[in-house]
Steps between C-alpha positions, in 0.01 A plus 500: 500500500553826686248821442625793656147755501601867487227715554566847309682837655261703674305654295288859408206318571654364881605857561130653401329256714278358197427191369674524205394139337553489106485876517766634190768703548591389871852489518778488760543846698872565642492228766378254269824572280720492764361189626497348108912594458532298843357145388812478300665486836296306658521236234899511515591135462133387404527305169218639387406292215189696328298800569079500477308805581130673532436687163487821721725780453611467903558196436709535202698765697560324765702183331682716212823593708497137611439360100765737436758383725437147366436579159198268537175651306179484718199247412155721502249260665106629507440226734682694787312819460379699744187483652218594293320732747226612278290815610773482760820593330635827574296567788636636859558252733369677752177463332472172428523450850159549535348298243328190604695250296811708681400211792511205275820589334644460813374220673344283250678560183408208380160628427647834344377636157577864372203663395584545118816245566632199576530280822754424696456144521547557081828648618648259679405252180650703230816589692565148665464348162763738351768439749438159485532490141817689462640315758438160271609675210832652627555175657424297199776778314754470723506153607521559873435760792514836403376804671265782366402838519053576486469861541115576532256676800464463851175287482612304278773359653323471815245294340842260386649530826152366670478178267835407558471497816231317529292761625105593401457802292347640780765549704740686248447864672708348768798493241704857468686572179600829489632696140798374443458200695675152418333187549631171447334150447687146376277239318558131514304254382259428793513876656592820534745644717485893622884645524372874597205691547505847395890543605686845410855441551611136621745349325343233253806342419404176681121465287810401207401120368781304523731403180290206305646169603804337255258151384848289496552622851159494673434293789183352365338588797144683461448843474387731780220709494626720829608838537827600355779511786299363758238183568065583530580661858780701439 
């Protein structure tokens, strides 16, 4: 199965330089809709077989012109939430900067906890699980490889992005995901492989699984586990 992570349009919140977190009524500003009408685009030839999103309104934003070009209505998942940043949320970045746990955040993450919130090791649970578990489930629907749309928040998709690669938690600031960003990560039975890292305008048509194998026609050879269109190295 194919997961294509969209991190949300840009929104108020990026612009203001605050942390917005679970904050309410953060929504896209102007970019953010611009950059929301182009996913359609983007996804131009994507078979894009089901649509799960953050509960938050940027979120929601963000994948409606897509859901409506598809006609394909969005699953809300609470397990891809933002961040809960605690006494943090809706704070200036510039501030936070100075905080002690400011230090730990970024180079032992790990370790993290939000004062009043959650940590990000708790992240990377909750939002692993979920993909994983839609993944099963839209497999399980469709019978074979399909590819999917997770809409949800830059550290959050970081945090996916770090287990499938096989990377610590700790090293997850290292991964860039800008708003608006598409990610792209294929799942096979003994691992993950990572398509794109926070790309914003390649052409995905090659992350496509290939058309399910005719049973009276297959080779009875086994089945690979390596990236589509190319062996481990390519």
């Amino acid at each position: 199965m194919t997961v294509i992570l969209l991190r949300h349009g840009r929104s108020t919140s990026n612009t203001a330089g605050t942390l917005a977190g679970r904050s309410e009524g953060v929504q896209l500003d102007e970019v953010g809709r611009e950059q929301a009408e182009k996913v359609v685009a983007r996804l131009d030839g994507i078979p894009v077989a089901a649509i799960v999103r953050s509960p938050l309104l940027r979120c929601e934003q963000t994948v409606a012109p897509l859901a409506a070009a598809r006609s394909l209505d969005p699953v809300v998942e609470d397990r891809l939430l933002e961040v809960d940043y605690g006494e943090w949320t809706g704070r200036a970045i510039k501030d936070l900067t100075g905080e002690k746990l400011w230090k730990v955040v970024q180079h032992h993450p790990s370790a993290a906890v939000f004062p009043g919130g959650e940590g990000l090791a708790d992240v990377q649970a909750r939002a692993v699980r979920a993909v994983r578990d839609h993944d099963e489930r839209l497999a399980a629907e469709a019978g074979h490889d399909v590819v999917w749309v997770a809409c949800t928040h830059g550290d959050v998709i970081k945090s996916v992005l770090a287990d499938a690669l096989g990377s610590h938690l700790d090293q997850f600031q290292r991964i860039v995901v800008d708003p608006s960003s598409i990610s792209v990560v294929r799942y096979t039975e003994t691992r993950a492989f990572v398509h794109r890292v926070g790309d914003l305008g390649g052409d995905l048509r090659q992350v496509v699984p290939p058309p399910p194998k005719d049973p009276e026609n297959a080779d009875g050879g086994e089945s690979s586990d390596a990236v589509i269109g190319g062996g481990a190295g390519r």
